[in-house]
C-alpha positions, 0 to 999 in steps of 0.5 A: 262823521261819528268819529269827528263828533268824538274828536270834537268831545274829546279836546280834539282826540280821536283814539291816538291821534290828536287833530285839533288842540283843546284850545282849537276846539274851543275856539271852534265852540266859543260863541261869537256872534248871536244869530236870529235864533233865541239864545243861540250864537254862531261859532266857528262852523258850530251853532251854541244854543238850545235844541228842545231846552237842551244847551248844545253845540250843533250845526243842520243843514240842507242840500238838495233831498237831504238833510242832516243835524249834527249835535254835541250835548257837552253835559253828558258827553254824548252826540249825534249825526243824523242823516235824511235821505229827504228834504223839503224847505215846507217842511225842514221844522219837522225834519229838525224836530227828529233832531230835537227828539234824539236829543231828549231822549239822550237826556232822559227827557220824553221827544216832543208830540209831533208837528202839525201839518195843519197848515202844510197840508192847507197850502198842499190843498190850495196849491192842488186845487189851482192845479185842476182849475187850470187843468180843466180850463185847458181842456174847455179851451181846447174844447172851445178851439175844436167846436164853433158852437162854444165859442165867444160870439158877444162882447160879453163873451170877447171880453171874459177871454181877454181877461183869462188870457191876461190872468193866465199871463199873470199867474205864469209870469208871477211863477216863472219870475216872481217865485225867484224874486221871492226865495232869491234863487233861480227858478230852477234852484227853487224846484229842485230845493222844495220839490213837492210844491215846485214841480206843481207849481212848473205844471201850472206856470205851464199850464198858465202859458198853454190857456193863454195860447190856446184862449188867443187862438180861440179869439182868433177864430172866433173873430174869423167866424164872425167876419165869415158869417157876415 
């Protein structure tokens, strides 16, 4: 990858051999349409824009936990491919900014401070704390299921199961069908691309299902208790 970042400094030459004419590659680098990024347009497989103030040709992308940034700085010739072993769609502004770090640093210019994850670790947070409220309904539900002294015998009682088992419904259904609406891909796909919140998230749509089973058999021999006991 190195040697085609040469090629693509180098009229499209790499040592003796010429891949691409000079007039191919800037074609390649000639901006042709703008995207949504400020000041950066698309070119033919190269983005032109800034990268940390820094103008550029570049391209980053994504595959399931990887990520790379290849980047051209034609003011001083020089260029990057940089390579992670690592992806999370949460968390791509930070992967990108090791990206913009190298480029200043090749510029003489000091990399940026890091990224807050304030807000990611909030959302780490929340997601974490559904996670062991439903954990611990499950395991009262089982409770409920196994001892007749904790079950629901008032109307009270009746109702606020019907209103778990219908949230717990929800929330499984929002996860299993609303998460793919949302991100326009699979359930599955939507795991495999952001990992750390997926996984949680598959547990608790799990775990959402398992309540509402549970919680219906709960209601059931409660209702068999009830009639017995008359």
């Amino acid at each position: 990858m190195s040697h085609y970042l040469i090629a693509q400094m180098n009229g499209g030459r790499y040592e003796d051999v010429q891949v691409l004419s000079p007039v191919g590659i800037g074609e390649m680098h000639r901006p042709a349409t703008a995207t949504w990024k400020s000041g950066t347009s698309y070119g033919m497989g190269w983005e032109i824009g800034p990268i940390a103030g820094i103008p550029a040709i570049w391209h980053e992308g994504s595959i399931f936990n990887y990520h790379a940034n290849m980047v051209l700085i034609p003011s001083n010739g020089s260029g990057f491919v940089l390579l992670e072993n690592i992806y999370s769609g949460p968390d791509e502004a930070r992967l990108n900014q090791i990206a913009e770090g190298i480029a200043l640093l090749l510029t003489g210019k000091d990399p940026p401070p890091i990224a807050s994850t304030r807000r990611l670790k909030l959302a780490y947070g929340i997601l974490l704390l559904i996670f062991f409220v439903q954990l611990w309904v499950v395991v009262r539900t089982a409770r409920q299921l196994t001892s007749r002294h904790s079950r629901p015998q008032t109307i009270l009682g009746i109702s606020m199961l019907l209103l778990t088992i219908l949230l717990s419904l929800s929330w499984g259904l929002l996860i299993v069908l609303g998460i793919p609406r949302l991100f326009g891909m699979p359930l599955i796909t939507t795991v495999v691309r952001v990992p750390d919140f997926g996984y949680v998230l598959l547990t608790c749509a799990f775990l959402a299902f398992s309540t509402s089973i549970l919680k219906g058999f709960v209601g059931l021999a409660s209702f068999f208790q009830y009639h017995t006991s008359e």
